[in-house]
VOBADREN-28957 format. One record per atom (N, C-alpha, C, CB): z, x, y; residue in one letter; residue number from 0. Coordinates in nm, 2 decimals, padded with zeros to 4 digits. Atoms other than C-alpha are relative to their C-alpha. Glycine has a CB too. Example, Ala and Ser with C-alpha at 12.3 -4.5 7.8 and 13.67 -1.06 7.14 Angstrom:
2
+--------+--------+--------+------+-----+
!      Z !      X !      Y ! rest !  nr !
+--------+--------+--------+------+-----+
!  00.00 !  00.09 ! -00.12 !    A !   0 !
!  00.78 !  01.23 ! -00.45 !    A !   0 !
!  00.00 !  00.09 !  00.12 !    A !   0 !
!  00.12 ! -00.10 !  00.00 !    A !   0 !
!  00.00 ! -00.09 ! -00.11 !    S !   1 !
!  00.71 !  01.37 ! -00.11 !    S !   1 !
!  00.08 ! -00.08 !  00.11 !    S !   1 !
! -00.14 !  00.04 !  00.05 !    S !   1 !
+--------+--------+--------+------+-----+
***
This chain:
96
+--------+--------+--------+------+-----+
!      Z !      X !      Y ! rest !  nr !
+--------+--------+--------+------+-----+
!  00.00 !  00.08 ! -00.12 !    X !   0 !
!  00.00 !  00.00 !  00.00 !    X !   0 !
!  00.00 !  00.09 !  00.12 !    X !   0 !
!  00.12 ! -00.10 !  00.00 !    X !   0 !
! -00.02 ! -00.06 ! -00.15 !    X !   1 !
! -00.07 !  00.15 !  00.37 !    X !   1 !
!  00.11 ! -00.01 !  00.08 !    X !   1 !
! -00.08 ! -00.04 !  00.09 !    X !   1 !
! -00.07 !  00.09 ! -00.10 !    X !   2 !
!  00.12 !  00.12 !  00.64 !    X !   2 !
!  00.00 !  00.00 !  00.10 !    X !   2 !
!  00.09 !  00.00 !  00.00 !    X !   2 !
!  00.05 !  00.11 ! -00.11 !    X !   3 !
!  00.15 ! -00.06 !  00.91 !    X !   3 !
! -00.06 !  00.10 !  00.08 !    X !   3 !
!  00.12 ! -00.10 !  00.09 !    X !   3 !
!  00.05 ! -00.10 ! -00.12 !    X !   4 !
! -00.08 !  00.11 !  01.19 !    X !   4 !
!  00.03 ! -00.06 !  00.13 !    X !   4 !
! -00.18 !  00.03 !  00.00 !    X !   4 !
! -00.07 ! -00.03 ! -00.13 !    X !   5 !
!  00.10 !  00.15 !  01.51 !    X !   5 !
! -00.15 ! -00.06 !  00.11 !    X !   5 !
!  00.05 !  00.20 !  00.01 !    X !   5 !
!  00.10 !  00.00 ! -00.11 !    X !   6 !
! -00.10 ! -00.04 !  01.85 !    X !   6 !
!  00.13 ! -00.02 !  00.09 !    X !   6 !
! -00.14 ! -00.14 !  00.00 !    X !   6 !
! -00.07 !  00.03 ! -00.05 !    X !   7 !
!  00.01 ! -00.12 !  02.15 !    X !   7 !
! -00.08 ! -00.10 !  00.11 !    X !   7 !
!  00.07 !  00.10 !  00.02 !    X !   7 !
!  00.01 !  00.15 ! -00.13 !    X !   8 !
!  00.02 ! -00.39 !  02.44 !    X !   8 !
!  00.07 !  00.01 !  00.12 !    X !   8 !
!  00.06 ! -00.17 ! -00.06 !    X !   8 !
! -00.06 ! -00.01 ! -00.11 !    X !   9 !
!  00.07 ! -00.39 !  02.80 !    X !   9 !
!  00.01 ! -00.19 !  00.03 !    X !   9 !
! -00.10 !  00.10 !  00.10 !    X !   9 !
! -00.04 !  00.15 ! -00.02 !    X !  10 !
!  00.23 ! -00.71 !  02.92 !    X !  10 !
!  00.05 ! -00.02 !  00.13 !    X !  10 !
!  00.11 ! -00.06 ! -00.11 !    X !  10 !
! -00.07 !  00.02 ! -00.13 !    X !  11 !
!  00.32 ! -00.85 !  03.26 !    X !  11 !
!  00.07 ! -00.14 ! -00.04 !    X !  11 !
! -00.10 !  00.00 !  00.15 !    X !  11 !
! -00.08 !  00.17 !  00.02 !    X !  12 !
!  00.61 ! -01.17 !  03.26 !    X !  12 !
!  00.02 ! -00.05 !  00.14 !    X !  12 !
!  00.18 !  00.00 ! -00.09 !    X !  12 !
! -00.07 !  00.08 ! -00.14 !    X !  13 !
!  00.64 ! -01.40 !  03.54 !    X !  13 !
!  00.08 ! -00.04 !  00.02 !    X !  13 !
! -00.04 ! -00.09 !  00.05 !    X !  13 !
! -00.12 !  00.08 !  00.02 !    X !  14 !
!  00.91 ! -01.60 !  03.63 !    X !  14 !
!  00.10 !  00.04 !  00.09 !    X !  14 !
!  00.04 !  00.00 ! -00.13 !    X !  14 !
! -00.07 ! -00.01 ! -00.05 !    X !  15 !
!  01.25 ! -01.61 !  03.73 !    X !  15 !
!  00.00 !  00.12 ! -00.11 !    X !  15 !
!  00.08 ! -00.10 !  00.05 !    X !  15 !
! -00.05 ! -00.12 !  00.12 !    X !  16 !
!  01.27 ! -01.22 !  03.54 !    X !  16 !
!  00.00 !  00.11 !  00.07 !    X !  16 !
! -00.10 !  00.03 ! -00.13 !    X !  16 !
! -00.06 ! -00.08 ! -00.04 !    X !  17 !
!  01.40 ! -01.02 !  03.78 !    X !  17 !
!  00.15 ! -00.04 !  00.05 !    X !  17 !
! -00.08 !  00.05 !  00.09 !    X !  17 !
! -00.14 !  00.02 !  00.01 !    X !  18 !
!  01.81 ! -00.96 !  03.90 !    X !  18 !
!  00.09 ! -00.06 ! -00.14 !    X !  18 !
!  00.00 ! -00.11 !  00.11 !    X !  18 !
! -00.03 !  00.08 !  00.18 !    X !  19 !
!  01.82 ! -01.16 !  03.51 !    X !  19 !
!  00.05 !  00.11 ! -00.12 !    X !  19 !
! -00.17 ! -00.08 ! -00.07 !    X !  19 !
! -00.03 ! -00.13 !  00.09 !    X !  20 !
!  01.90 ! -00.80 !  03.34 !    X !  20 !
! -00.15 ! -00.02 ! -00.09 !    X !  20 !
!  00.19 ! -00.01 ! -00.12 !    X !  20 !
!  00.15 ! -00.07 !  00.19 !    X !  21 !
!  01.52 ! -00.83 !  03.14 !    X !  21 !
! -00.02 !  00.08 !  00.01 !    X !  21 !
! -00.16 ! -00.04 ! -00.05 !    X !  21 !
!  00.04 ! -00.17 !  00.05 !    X !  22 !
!  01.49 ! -00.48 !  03.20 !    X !  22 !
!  00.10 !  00.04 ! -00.11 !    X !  22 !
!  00.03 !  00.11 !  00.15 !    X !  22 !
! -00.13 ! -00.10 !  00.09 !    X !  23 !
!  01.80 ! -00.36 !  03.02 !    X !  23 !
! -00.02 ! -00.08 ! -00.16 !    X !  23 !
!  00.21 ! -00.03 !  00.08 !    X !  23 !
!  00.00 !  00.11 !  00.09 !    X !  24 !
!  01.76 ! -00.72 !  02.81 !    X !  24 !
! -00.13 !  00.11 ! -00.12 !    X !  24 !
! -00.07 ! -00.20 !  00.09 !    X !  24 !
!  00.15 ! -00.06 !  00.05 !    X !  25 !
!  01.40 ! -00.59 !  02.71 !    X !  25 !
!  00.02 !  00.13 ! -00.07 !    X !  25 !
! -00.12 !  00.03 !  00.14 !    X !  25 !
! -00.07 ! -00.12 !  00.06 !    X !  26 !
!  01.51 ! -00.22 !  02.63 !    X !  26 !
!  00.06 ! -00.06 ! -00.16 !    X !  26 !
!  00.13 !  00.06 !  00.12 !    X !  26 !
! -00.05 !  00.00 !  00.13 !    X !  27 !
!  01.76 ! -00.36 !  02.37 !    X !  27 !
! -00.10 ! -00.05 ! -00.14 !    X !  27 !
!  00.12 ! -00.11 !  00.02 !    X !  27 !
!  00.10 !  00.03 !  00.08 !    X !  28 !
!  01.50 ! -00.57 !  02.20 !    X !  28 !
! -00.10 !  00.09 ! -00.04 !    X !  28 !
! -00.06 ! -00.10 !  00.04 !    X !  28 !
!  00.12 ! -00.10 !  00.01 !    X !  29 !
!  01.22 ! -00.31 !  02.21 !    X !  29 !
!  00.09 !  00.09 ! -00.11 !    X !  29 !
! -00.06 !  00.10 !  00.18 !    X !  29 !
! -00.02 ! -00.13 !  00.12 !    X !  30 !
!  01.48 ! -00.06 !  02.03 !    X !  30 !
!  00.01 ! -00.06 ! -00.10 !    X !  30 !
!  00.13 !  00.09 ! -00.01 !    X !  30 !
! -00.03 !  00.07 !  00.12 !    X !  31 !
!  01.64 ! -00.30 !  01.78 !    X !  31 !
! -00.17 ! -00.03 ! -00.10 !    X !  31 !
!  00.09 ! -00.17 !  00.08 !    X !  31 !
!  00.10 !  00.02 !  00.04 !    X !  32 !
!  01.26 ! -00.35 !  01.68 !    X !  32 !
! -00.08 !  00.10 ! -00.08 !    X !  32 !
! -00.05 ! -00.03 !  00.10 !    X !  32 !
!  00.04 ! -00.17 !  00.06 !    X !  33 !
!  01.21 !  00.04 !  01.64 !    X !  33 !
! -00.16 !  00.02 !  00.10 !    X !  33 !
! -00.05 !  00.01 ! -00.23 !    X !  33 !
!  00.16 !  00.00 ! -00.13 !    X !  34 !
!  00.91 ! -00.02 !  02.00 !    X !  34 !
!  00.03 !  00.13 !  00.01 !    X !  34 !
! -00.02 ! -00.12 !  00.19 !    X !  34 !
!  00.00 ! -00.11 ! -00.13 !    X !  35 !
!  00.86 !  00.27 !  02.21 !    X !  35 !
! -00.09 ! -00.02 !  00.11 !    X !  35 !
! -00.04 !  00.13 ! -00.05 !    X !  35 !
!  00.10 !  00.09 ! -00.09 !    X !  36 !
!  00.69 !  00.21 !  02.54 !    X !  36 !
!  00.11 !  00.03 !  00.14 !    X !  36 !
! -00.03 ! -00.21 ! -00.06 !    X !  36 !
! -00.06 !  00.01 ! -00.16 !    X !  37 !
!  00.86 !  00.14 !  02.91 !    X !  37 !
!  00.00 ! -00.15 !  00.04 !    X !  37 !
! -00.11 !  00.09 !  00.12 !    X !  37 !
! -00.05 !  00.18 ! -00.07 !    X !  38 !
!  00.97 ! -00.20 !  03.12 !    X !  38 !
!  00.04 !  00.12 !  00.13 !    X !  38 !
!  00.20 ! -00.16 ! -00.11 !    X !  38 !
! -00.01 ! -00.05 ! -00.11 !    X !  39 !
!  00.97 ! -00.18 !  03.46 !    X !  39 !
! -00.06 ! -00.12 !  00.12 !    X !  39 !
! -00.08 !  00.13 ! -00.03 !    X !  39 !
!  00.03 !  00.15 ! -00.10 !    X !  40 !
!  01.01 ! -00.44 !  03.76 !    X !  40 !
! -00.10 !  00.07 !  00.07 !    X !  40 !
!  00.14 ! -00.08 !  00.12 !    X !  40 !
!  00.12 ! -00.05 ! -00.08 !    X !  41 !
!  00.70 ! -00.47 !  04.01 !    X !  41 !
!  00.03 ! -00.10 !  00.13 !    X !  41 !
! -00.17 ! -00.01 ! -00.08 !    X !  41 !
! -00.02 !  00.08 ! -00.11 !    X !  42 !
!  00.73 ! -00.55 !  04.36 !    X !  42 !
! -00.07 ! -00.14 !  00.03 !    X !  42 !
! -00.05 !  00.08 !  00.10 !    X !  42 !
!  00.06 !  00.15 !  00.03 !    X !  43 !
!  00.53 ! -00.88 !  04.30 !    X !  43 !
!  00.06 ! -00.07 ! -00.04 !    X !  43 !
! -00.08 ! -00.03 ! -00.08 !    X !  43 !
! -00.05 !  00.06 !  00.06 !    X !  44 !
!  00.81 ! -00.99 !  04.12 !    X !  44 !
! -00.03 ! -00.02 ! -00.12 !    X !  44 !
!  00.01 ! -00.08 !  00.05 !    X !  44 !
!  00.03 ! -00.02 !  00.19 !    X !  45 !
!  00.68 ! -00.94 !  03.75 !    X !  45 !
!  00.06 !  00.09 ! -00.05 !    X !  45 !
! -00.13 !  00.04 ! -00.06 !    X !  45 !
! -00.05 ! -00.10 !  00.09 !    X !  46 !
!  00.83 ! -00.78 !  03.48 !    X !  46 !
! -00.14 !  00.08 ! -00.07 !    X !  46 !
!  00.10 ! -00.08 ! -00.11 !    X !  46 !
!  00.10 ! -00.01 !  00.05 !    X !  47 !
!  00.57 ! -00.52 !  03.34 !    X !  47 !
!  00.03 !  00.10 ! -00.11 !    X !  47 !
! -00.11 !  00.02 !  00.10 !    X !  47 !
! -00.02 ! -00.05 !  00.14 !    X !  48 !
!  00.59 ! -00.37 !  03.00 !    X !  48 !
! -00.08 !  00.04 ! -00.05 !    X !  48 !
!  00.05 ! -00.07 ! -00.09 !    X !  48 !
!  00.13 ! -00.05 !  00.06 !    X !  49 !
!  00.37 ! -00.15 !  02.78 !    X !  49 !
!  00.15 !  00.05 ! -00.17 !    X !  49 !
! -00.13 !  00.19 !  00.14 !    X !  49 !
! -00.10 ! -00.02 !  00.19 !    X !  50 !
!  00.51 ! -00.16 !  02.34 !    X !  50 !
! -00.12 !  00.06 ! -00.05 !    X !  50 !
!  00.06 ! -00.19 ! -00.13 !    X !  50 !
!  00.07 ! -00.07 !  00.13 !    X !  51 !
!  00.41 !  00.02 !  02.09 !    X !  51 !
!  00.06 !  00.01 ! -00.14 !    X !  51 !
! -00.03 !  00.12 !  00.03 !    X !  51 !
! -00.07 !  00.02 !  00.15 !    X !  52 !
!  00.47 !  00.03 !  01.72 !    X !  52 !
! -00.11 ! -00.13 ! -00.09 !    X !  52 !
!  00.20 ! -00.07 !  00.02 !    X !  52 !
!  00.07 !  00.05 !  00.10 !    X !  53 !
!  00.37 ! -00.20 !  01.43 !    X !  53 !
!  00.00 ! -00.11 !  00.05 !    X !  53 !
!  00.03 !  00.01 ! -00.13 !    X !  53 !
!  00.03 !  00.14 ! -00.04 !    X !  54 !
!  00.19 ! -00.53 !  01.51 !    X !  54 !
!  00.06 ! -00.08 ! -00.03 !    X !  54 !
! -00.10 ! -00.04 ! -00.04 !    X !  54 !
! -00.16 !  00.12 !  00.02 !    X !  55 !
!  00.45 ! -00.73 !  01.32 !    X !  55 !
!  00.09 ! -00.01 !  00.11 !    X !  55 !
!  00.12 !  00.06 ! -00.13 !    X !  55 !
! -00.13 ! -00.02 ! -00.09 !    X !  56 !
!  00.69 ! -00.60 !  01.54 !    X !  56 !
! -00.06 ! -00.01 !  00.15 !    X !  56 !
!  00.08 !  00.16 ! -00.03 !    X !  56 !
!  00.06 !  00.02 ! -00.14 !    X !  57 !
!  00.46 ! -00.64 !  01.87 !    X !  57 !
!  00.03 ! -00.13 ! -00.01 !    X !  57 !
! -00.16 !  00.04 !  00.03 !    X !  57 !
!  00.04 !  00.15 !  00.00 !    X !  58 !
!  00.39 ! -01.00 !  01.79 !    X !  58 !
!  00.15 ! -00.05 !  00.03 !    X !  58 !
! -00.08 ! -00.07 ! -00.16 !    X !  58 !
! -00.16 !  00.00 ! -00.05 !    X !  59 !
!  00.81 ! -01.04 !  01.76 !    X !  59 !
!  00.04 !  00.01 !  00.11 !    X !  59 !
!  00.07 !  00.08 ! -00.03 !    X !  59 !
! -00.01 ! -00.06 ! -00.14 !    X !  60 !
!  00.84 ! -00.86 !  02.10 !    X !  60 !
! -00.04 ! -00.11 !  00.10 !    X !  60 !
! -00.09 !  00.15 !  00.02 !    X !  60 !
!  00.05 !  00.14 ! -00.17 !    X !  61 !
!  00.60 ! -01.12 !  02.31 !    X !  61 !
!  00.07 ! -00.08 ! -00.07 !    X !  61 !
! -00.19 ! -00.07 !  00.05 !    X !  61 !
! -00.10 !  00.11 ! -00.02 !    X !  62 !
!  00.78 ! -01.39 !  02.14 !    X !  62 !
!  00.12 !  00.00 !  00.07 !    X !  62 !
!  00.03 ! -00.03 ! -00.09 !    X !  62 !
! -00.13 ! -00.02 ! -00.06 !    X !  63 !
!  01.12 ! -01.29 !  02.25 !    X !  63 !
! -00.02 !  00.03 !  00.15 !    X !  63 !
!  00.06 !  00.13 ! -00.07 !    X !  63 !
!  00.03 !  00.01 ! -00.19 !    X !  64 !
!  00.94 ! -01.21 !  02.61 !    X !  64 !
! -00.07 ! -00.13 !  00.01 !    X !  64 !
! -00.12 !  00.14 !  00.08 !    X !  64 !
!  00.03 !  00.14 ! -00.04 !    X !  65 !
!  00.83 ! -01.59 !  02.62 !    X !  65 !
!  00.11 ! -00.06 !  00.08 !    X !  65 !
! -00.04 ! -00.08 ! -00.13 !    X !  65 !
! -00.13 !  00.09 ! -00.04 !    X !  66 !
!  01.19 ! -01.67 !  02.67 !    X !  66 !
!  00.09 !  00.06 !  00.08 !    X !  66 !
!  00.08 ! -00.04 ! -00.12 !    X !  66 !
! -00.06 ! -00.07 ! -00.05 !    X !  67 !
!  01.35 ! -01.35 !  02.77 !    X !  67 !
!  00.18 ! -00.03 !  00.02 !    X !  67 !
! -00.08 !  00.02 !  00.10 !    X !  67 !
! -00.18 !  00.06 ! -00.05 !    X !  68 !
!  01.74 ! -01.32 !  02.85 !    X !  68 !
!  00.02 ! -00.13 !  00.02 !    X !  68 !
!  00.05 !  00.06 !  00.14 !    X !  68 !
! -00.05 !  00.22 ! -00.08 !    X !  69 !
!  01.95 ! -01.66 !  02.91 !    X !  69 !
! -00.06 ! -00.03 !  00.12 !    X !  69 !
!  00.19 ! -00.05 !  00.05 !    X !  69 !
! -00.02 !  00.05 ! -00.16 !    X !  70 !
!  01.92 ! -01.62 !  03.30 !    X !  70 !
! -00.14 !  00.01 !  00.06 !    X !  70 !
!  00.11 !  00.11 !  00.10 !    X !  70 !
!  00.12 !  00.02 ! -00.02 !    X !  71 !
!  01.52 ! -01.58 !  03.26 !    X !  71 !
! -00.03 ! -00.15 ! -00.02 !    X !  71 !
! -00.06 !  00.09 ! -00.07 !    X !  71 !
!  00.13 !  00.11 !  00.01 !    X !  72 !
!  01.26 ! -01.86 !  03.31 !    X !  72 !
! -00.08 !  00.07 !  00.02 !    X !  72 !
! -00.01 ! -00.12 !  00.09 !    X !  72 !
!  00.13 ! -00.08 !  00.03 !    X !  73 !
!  00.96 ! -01.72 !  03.22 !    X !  73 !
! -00.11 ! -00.09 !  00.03 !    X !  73 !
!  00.00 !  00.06 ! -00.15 !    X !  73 !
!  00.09 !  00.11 !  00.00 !    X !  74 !
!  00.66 ! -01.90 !  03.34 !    X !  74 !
! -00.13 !  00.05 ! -00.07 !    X !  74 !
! -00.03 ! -00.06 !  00.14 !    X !  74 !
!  00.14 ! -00.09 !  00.04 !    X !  75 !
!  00.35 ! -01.65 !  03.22 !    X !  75 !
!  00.08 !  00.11 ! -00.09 !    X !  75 !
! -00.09 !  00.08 !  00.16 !    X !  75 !
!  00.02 ! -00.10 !  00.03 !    X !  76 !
!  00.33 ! -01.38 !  03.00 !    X !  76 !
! -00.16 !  00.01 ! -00.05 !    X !  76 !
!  00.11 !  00.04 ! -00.08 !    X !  76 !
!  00.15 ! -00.02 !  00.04 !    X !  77 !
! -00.01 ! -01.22 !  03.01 !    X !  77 !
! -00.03 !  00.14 ! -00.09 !    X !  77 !
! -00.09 !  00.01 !  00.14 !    X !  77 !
!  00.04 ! -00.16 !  00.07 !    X !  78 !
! -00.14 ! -00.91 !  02.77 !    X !  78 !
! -00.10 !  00.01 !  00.01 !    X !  78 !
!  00.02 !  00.05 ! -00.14 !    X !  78 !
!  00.14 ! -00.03 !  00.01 !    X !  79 !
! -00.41 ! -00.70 !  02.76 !    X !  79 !
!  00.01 !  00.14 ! -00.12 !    X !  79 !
! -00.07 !  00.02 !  00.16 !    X !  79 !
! -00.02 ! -00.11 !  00.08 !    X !  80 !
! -00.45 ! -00.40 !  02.49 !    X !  80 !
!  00.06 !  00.12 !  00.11 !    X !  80 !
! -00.14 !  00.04 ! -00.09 !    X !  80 !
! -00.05 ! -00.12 ! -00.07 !    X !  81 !
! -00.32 ! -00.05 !  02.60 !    X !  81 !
! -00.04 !  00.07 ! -00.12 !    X !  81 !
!  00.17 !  00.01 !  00.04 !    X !  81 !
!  00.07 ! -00.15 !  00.07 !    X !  82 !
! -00.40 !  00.30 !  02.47 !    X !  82 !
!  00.13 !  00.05 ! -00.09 !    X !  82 !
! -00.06 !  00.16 !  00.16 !    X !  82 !
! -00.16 ! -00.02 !  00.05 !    X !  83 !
! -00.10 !  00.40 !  02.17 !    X !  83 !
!  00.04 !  00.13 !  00.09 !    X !  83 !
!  00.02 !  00.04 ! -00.20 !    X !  83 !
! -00.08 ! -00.09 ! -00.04 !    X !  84 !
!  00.16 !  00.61 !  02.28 !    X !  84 !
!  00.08 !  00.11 ! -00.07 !    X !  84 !
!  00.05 ! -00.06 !  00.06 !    X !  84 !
! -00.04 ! -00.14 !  00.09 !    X !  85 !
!  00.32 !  00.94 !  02.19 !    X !  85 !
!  00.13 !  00.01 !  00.00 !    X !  85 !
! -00.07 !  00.16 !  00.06 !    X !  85 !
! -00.15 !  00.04 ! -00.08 !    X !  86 !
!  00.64 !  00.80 !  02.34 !    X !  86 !
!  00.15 !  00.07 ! -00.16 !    X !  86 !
! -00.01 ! -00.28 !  00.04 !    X !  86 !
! -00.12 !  00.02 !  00.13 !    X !  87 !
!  00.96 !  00.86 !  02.09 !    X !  87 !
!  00.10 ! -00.10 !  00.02 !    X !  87 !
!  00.09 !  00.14 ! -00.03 !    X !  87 !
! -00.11 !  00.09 ! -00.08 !    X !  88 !
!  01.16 !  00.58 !  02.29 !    X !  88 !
! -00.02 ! -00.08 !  00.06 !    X !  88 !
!  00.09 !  00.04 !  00.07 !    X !  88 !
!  00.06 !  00.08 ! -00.06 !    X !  89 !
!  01.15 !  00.30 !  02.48 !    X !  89 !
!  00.10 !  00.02 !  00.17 !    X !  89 !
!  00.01 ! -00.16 ! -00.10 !    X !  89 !
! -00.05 ! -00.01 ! -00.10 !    X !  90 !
!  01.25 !  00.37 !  02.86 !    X !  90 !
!  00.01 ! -00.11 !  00.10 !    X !  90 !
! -00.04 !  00.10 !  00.03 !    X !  90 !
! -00.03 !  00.07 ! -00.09 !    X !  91 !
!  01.34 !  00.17 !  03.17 !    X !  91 !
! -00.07 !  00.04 !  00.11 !    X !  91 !
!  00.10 !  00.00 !  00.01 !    X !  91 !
!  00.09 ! -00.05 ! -00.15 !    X !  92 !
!  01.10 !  00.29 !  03.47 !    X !  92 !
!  00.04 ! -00.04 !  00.09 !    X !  92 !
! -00.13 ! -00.04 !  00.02 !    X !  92 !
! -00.03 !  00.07 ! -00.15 !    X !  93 !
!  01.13 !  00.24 !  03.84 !    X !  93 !
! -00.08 ! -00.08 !  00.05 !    X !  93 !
!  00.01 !  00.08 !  00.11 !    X !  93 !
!  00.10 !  00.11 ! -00.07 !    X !  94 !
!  01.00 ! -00.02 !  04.01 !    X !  94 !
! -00.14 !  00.08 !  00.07 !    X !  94 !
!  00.11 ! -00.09 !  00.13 !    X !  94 !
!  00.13 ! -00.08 ! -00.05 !    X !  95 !
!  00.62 !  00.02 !  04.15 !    X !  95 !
! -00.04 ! -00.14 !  00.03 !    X !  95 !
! -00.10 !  00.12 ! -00.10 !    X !  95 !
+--------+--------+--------+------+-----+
***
């Protein structure tokens, strides 16, 4: 049996998903998952995220960003592919 081949996905989340901890929220999930990648608020007010790891575990990831933390309302999440990463971790970025 193979296994799983590693992609990844950039994602922006709308909503009420800033001040709501989904950065830190997002982090926990991404590790607990075994992602690697970055989250990182954007002066627009989006949350924007780039995962990586096994598609099982991507597809998991945007579900759990549909809903995000309790104190999120999430009205959008949009993806588009991304290029994999060489990452070993999933970090927290600065805002941009």
């Amino acid at each position: 049996m193979n296994a799983p081949q590693n992609k990844a996905v950039r994602v922006f989340i709308r909503g009420r998903v800033q001040g709501v901890w989904f950065r830190a929220w997002t982090k926990e999930q991404a590790d607990q998952l075994g992602l690697t990648g970055w989250v990182r608020n954007r002066r627009d007010g989006r949350v924007e995220a780039l995962f990586a790891g096994p598609e099982d575990k991507l597809g998991l990831m945007l579900e759990l960003c549909r809903s995000g933390p309790p104190a999120a309302l999430v009205s959008a999440v949009k993806t588009e592919p991304a290029k994999g990463m060489a990452a070993k971790r999933f970090d927290i970025k600065s805002t941009v």
